[in-house]
C-alpha positions in Angstrom: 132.1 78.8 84.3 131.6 81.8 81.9 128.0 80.8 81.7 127.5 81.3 85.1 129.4 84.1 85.5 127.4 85.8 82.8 123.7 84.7 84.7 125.1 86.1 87.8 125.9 89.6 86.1 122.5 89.6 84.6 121.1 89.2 87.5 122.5 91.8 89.5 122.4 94.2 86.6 118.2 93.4 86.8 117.9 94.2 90.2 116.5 97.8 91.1 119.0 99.8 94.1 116.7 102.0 96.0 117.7 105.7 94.4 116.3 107.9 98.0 114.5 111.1 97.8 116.6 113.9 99.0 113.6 116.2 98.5 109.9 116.1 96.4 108.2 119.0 95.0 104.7 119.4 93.5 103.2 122.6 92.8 102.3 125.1 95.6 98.5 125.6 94.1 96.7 123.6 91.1 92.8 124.6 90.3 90.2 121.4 89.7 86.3 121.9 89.4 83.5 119.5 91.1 83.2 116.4 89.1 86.8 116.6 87.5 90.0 116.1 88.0 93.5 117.4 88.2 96.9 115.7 87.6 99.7 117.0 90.2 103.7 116.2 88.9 106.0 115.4 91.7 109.2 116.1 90.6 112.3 113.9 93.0 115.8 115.2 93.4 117.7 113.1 92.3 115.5 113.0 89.5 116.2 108.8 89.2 114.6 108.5 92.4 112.3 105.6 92.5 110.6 105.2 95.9 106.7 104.6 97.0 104.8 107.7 97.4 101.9 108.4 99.7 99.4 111.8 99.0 96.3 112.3 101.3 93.7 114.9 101.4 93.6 117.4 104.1 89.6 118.0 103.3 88.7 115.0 101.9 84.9 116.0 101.6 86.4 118.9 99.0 88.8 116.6 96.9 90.3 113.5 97.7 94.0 112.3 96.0 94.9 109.1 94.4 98.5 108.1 93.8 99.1 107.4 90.0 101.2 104.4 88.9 104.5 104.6 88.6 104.9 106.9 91.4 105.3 110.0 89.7 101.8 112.1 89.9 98.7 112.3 92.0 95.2 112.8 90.6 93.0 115.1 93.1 88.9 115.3 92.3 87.2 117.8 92.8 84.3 116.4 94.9 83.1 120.4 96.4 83.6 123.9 96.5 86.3 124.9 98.8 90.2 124.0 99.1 91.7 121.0 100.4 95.7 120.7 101.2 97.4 117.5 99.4 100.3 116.3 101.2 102.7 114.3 99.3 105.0 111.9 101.2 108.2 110.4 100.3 110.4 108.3 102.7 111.0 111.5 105.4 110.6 114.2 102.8 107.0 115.9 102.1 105.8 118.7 100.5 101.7 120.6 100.0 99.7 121.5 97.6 96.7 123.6 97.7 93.8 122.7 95.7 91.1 125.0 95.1 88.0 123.4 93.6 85.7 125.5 92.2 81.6 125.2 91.9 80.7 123.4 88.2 79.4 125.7 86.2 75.7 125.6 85.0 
């Protein structure tokens, strides 16, 4: 019985418990040029928070926003001059970024 008891705690111990989002921030501007890109932290309270983010473009013909792995950044390229809002989505908390991207140079 031990055994068991033992495989049942191991178990439960390696399942994840949804931590929720009580708020998400990411900066309130970030720079990128045309052909680059920029990486945008999203910070969680509580900071163990471990929920699916979403992130779209606003402009998407300025940059357009890919949500990195693990959930914790988005990568916005620069694709022309002008800004582009990122929205950043969590559960029912969001918050906006706005991304300048600036002509390449030469």
């Amino acid at each position: 019985m031990a055994a068991d008891a033992v495989t049942i705690a191991e178990e439960i111990a390696e399942q994840k418990v949804p931590v929720i989002a009580t708020a998400i921030s990411i900066p309130e501007t970030e720079n990128v040029v045309v052909g680059a890109e920029v990486v945008i932290p999203v910070t969680f309270t509580p900071a163990g928070c471990n929920q699916i983010i979403t992130a779209e473009s606003g402009t998407v013909e300025k940059g357009t926003v890919e949500v990195d792995a693990g959930y914790k950044s988005v990568t916005v390229s620069g694709l022309d001059a002008g800004d582009t809002v990122i929205t950043v989505t969590c559960g029912s908390k969001t918050d906006t970024c706005t991304v300048t991207v600036a002509a390449a140079e030469g």
